[in-house]
N, C-alpha and C positions, 0 to 999 in steps of 0.2 A: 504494500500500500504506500505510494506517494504522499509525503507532506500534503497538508493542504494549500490553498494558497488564496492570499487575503486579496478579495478585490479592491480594484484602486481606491475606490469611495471609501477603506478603513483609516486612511491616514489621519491623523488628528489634524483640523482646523487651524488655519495657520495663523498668529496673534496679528501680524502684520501682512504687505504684499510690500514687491516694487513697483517701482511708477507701471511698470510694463505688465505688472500683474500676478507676477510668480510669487510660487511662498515663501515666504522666510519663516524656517522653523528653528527657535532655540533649545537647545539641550540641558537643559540644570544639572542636571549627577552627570557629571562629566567627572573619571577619574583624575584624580592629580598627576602634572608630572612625573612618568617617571624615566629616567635618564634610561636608554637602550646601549650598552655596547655591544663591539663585535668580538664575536669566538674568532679569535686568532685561526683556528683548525678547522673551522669551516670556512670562513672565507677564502684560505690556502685550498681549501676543497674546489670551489664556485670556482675561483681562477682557475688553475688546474682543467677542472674542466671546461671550461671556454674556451682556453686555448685548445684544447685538444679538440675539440669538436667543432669551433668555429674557428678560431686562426688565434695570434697574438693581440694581444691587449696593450694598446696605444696609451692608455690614458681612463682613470677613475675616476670620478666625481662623487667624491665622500658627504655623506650628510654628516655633516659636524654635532648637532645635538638631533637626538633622536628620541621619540615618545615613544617609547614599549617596544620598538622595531628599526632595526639596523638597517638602511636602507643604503646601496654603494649603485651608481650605475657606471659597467663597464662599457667602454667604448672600445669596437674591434674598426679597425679600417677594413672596406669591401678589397674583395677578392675575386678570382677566375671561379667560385667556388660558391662564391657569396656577393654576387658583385650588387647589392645594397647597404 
């Protein structure tokens, strides 16, 4: 048996709109900050295999603070192989 699945008309009422109409919904229990690092041994992992299955790794774009989630994006240059 599949989940059920909430028709659109369940979202809750939005307090406010934009001039153009759409909702803005705010979130109250939002958990706190919490600082995310990275596992040295998996990220050693993720490279690892990027290169190996797409090519070398030119260049990372680190997220410097991170909420609950270590987020890094690798950048590969295209290739005969991968040429996007």
């Amino acid at each position: 048996m599949s989940d059920p699945i909430l028709p659109f008309d369940s979202a809750p009422e939005p307090a406010e709109r934009t001039p153009a109409g759409d909702p803005i919904y705010h979130y109250e229990d939002a958990a706190p900050f919490e600082l995310a690092g990275g596992d040295d041994e998996n990220i050693a992992a993720i490279s690892d295999h990027i290169e190996r299955h797409v090519g070398p790794i030119s260049g990372v774009f680190h997220e410097l603070l991170s909420d609950q989630v270590h987020i890094d994006v690798h950048i590969v240059a295209p290739s005969a192989d991968f040429p996007f």
